[in-house]
C-alpha positions in Angstrom: 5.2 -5.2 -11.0 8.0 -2.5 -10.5 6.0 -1.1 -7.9 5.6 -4.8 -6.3 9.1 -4.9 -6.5 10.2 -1.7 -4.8 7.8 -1.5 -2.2 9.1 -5.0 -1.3 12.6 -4.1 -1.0 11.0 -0.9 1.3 9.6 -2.9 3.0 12.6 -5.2 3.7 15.0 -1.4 4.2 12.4 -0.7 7.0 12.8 -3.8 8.7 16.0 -4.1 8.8 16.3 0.0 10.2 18.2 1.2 7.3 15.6 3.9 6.0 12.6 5.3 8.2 9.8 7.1 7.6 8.6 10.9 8.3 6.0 13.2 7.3 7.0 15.3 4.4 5.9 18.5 2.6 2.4 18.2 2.7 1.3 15.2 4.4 2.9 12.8 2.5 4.9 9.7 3.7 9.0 10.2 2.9 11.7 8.2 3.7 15.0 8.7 4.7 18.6 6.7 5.2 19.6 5.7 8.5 23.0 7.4 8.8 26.1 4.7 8.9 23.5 1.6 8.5 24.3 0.7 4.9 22.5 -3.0 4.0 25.0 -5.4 2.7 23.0 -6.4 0.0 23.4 -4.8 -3.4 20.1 -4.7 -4.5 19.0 -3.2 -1.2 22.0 -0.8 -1.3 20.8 0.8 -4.2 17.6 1.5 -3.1 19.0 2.9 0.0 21.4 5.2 -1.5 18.9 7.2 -3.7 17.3 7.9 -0.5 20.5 8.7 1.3 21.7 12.5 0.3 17.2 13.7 1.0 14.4 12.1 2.2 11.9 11.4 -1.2 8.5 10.7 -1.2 7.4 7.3 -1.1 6.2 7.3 -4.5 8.9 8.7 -6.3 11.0 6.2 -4.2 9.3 3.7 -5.8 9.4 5.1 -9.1 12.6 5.6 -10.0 13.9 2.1 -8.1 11.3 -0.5 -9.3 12.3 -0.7 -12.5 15.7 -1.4 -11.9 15.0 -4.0 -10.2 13.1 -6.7 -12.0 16.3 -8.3 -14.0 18.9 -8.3 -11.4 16.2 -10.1 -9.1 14.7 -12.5 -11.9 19.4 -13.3 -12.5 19.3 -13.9 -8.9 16.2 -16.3 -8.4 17.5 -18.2 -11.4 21.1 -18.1 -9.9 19.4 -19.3 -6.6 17.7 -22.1 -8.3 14.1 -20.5 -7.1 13.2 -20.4 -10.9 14.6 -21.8 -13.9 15.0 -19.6 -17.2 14.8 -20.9 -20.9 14.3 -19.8 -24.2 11.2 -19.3 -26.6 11.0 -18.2 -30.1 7.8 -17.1 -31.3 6.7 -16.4 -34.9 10.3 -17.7 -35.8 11.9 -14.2 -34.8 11.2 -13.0 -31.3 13.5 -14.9 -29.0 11.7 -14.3 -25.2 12.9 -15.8 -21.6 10.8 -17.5 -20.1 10.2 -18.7 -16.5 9.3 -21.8 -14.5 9.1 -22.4 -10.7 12.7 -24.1 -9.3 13.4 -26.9 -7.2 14.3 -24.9 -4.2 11.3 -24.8 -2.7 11.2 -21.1 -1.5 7.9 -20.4 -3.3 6.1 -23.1 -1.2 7.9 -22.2 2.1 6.7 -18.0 1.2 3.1 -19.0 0.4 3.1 -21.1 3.4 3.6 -18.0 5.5 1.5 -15.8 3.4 -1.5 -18.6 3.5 -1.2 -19.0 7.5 -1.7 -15.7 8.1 -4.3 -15.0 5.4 -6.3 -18.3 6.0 -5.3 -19.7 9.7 -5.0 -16.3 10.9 -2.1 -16.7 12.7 -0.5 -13.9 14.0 1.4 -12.7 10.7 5.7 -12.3 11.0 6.6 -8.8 9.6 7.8 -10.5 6.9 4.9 -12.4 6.1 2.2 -9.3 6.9 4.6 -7.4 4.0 4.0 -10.0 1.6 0.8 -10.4 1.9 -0.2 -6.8 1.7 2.2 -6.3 -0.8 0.3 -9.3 -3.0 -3.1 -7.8 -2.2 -2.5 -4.1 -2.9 -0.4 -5.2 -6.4 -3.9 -6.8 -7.5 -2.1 -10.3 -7.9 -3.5 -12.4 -4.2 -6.4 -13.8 -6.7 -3.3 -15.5 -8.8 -2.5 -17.6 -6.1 -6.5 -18.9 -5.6 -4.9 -22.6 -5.7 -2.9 -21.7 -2.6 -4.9 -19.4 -0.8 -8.5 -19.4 -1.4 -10.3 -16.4 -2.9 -12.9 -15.6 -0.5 -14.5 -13.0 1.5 -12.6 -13.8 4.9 -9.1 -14.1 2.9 -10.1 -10.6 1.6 -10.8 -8.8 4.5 -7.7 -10.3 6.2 -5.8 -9.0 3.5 -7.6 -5.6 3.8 -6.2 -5.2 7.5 -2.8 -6.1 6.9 -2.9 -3.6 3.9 -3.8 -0.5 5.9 -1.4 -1.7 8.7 -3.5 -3.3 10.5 -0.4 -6.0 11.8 -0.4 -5.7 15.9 2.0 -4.2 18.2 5.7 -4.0 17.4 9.6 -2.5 18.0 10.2 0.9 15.6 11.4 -1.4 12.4 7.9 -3.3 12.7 6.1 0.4 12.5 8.0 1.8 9.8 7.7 -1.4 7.6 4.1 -1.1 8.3 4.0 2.5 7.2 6.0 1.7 3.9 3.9 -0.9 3.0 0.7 1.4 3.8 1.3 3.7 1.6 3.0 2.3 -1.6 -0.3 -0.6 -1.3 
């Protein structure tokens, strides 16, 4: 999931122009900062700034961010009221958190999205061709069978949108298209 994670908030850096992509040592995909374009989000930020002094690859990128990011984002959706966090004791000892879908909605509104473009085929939103490469290339599409059917069409769909397959689009649309190339 930490990979999920970072290549997610990539993906969203891309977008919004403050990292791009370029060819480093030996083929491989970096990224970089965009000089003076901080993202205002701290989360975001963070990923941003371990990117900001040299470009890194892709992979290390996602390495040392992703697992920073899975409690500060699970405190947020909870703060958000996009899931709802309670308490479980097992064996009498082991107190673990666990999670259940909130009331906000969010999840239906994203799957939505994700199903329209997968399903429908309509002509995917950045956004939307992120997630749903993202969920395809994580392994975790089949999960969400009850939303968006399992089947061959679904899976090839996904298949284009993972190697980048989205369209045409500006410079923020290609480099979020790269990013989520290469860490799917």
């Amino acid at each position: 999931m930490y990979y999920a994670l970072a290549g997610a908030v990539l993906a969203d850096l891309g977008l919004a122009s403050h990292v791009r992509t370029e060819t480093g040592r030996l083929g491989t995909m970096a990224v970089e900062a965009v000089a003076d374009n901080p993202p205002s989000d701290q989360l975001l930020r963070a990923s941003r700034e371990y990117v900001a002094d040299k470009a890194r690859s892709v992979q290390t990128v996602l390495a040392a961010t992703g697992p920073t990011l899975r409690e500060p984002l699970l405190d947020r959706l909870v703060k958000r009221g996009d899931l709802r966090r309670s308490t479980r004791t097992t064996f009498g000892l082991f107190k673990t958190s666990v999670y259940a879908e909130g009331d906000s909605g969010r999840r239906d509104g994203l799957m939505a999205g994700v199903r329209a473009v997968l399903v429908d085929s309509v002509k995917p939103t950045v956004r939307d061709a992120a997630l749903a490469a993202l969920l395809y290339g994580s392994g975790t599409l089949p999960q969400f069978d009850r939303d968006i059917p399992w089947t061959s069409t679904v899976i090839a769909r996904a298949e284009e949108l993972k190697e980048g397959n989205w369209g045409a689009g500006a410079t923020a649309e290609a480099v979020t298209r790269t990013i989520t190339a290469t860490i799917v």
